[in-house]
C-alpha positions as CSV (number, residue, x, y, z in Angstrom):
1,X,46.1,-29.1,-42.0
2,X,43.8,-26.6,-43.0
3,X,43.2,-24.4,-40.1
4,X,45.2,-22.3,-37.8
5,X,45.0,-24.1,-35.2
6,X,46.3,-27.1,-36.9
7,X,49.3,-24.8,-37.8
8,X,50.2,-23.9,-34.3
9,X,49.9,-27.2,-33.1
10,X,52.5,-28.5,-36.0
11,X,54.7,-25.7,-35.4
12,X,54.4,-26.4,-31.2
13,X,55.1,-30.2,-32.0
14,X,58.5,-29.5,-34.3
15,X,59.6,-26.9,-31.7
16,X,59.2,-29.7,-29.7
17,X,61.5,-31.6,-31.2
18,X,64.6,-29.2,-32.2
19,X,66.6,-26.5,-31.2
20,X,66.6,-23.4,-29.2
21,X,67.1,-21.5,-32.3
22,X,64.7,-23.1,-34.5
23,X,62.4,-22.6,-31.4
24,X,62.7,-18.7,-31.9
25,X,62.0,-18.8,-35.1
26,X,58.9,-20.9,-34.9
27,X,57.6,-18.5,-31.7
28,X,58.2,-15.5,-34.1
29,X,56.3,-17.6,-36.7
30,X,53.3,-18.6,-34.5
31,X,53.6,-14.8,-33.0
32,X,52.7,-13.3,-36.9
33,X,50.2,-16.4,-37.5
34,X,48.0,-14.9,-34.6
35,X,48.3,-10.8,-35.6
36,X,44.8,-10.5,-37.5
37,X,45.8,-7.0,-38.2
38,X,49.0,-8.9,-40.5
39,X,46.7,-10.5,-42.2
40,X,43.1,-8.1,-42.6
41,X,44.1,-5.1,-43.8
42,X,43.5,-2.8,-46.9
43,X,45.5,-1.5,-49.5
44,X,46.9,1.4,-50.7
45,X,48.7,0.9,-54.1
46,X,48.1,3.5,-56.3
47,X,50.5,4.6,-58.3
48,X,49.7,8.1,-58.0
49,X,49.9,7.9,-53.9
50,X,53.9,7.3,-54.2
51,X,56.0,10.4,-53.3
52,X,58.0,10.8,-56.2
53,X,54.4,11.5,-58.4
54,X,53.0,15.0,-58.9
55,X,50.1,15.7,-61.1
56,X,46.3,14.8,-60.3
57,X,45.2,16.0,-57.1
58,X,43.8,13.9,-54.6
59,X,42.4,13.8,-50.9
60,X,42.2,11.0,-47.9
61,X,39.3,13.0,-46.2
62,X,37.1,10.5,-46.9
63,X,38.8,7.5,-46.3
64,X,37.7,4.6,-44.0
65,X,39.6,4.0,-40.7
66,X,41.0,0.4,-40.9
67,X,44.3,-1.2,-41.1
68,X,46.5,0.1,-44.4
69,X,49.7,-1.7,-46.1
70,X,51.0,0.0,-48.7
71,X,51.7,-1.5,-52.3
72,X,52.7,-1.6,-55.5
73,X,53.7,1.4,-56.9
74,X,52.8,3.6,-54.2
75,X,55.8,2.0,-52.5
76,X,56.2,-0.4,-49.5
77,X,55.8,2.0,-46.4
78,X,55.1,5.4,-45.6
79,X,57.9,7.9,-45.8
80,X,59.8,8.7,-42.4
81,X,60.9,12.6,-43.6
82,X,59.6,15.4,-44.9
83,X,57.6,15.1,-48.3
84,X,57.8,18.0,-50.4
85,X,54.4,19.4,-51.0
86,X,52.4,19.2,-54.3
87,X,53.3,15.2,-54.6
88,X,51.7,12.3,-53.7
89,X,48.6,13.5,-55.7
90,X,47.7,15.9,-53.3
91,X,48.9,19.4,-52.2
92,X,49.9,18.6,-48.8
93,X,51.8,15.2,-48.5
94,X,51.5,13.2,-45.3
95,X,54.6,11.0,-44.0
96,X,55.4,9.1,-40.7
97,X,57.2,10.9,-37.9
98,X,59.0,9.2,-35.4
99,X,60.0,6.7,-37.7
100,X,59.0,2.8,-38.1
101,X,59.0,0.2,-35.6
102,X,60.9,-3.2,-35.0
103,X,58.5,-6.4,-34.8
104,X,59.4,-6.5,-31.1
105,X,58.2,-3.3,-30.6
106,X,54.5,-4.3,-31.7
107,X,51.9,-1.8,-32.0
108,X,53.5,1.6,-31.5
109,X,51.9,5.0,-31.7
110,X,52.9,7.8,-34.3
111,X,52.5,11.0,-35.8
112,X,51.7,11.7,-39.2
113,X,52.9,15.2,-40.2
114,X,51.2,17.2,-43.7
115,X,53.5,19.4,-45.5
116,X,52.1,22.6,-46.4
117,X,53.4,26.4,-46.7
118,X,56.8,26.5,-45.1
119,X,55.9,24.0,-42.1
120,X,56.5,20.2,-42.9
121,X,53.8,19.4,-40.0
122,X,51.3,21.9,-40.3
123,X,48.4,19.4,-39.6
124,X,48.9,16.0,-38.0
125,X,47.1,12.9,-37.3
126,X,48.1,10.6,-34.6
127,X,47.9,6.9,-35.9
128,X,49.2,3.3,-35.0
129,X,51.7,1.2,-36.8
130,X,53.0,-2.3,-36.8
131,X,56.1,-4.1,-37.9
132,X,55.0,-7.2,-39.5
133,X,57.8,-8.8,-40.3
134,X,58.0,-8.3,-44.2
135,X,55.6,-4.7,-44.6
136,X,54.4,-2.5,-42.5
137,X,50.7,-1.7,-42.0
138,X,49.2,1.8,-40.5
139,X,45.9,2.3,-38.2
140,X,44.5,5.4,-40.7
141,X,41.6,7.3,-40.6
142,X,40.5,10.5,-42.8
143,X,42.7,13.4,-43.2
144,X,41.6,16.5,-40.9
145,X,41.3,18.5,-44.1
146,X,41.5,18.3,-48.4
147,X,44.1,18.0,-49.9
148,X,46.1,16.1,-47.9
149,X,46.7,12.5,-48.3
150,X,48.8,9.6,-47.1
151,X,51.6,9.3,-48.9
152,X,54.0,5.8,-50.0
153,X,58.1,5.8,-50.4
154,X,57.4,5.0,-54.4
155,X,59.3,6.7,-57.0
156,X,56.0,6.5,-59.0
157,X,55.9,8.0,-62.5
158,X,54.7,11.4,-64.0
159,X,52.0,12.6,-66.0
160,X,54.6,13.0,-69.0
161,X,56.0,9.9,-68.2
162,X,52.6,8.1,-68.0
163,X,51.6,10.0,-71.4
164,X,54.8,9.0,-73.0
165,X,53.8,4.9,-72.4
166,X,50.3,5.2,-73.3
167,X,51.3,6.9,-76.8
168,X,53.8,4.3,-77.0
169,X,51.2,1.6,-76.0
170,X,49.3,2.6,-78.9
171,X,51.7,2.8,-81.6
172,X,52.2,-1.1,-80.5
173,X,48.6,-2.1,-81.0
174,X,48.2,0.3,-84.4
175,X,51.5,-1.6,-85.9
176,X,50.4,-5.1,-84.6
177,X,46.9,-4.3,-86.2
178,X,48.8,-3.3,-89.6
179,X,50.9,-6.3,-89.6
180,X,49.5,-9.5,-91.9
């Protein structure tokens, strides 16, 4: 059973066969199994994207539009509240407004707000998100300015931090390099 359409038709035949509630639960299942966007998408995982990093700066201007999950240490979704600016790796951090959706919900249409001066939306981009069951994945395009960026819920680390492990890093391989 190698292609989708051999899925579906197992999943149709054991519905077939059981339950109403195992019947929800394979429609949901068949539902995600037919969402391209669920499974074509592009990443965002750096660990300098996550809202609890400040340090390099960084810009989305030029970033393709195309489906987005986010990953890794950037986090697993886009924050829903105000960022505070200078994180994210950019001066003016951009986070989801009006919250995420429910799976039933589908493709819903949001607001992304970027933090600058005293105004936690002084520019916004209007983008699409869906509920995919286990992530979340965002309709992006470029930023209407530099520096502002999308930003993850990660608690990513900080340029001292990241120092701090590299030195330690090294110390390893100079002590494994004295040892016989």
């Amino acid at each position: 059973m190698n292609t989708l359409y051999e899925k579906v038709l197992e999943k149709l035949q054991f519905v077939k066969r059981n339950e109403r509630s195992t019947r929800k639960k394979c429609y949901v299942f068949i539902f995600h199994l037919l969402l391209s966007e669920c499974r074509s998408y592009r990443t965002l995982s750096e660990y300098n994207r996550a809202r609890g990093y400040k340090g390099v700066i960084k810009c989305d201007r030029s970033l393709p539009t195309a489906w987005y999950r986010f990953t890794g240490r950037a986090g697993n979704m886009m924050p829903s509240s105000c960022v505070a600016k200078y994180y994210c790796g950019t001066h003016a951090p951009g986070w989801l407004q009006g919250g995420h959706p429910t799976v039933a919900q589908g493709i819903v249409s949001r607001r992304v707000c970027f933090h600058w001066s005293s105004n936690c939306c002084q520019w916004s981009r209007n983008i699409r998100v869906r509920n995919c069951g286990a992530f979340y994945i965002y309709w992006l395009s470029p930023t209407p300015a530099c520096n502002l960026r999308y930003c993850g819920n990660g608690g990513a680390l900080g340029l001292g931090r990241i120092a701090q492990l590299s030195f330690l890093s090294l110390i390893n391989k100079s002590e494994s390099a004295i040892s016989p």
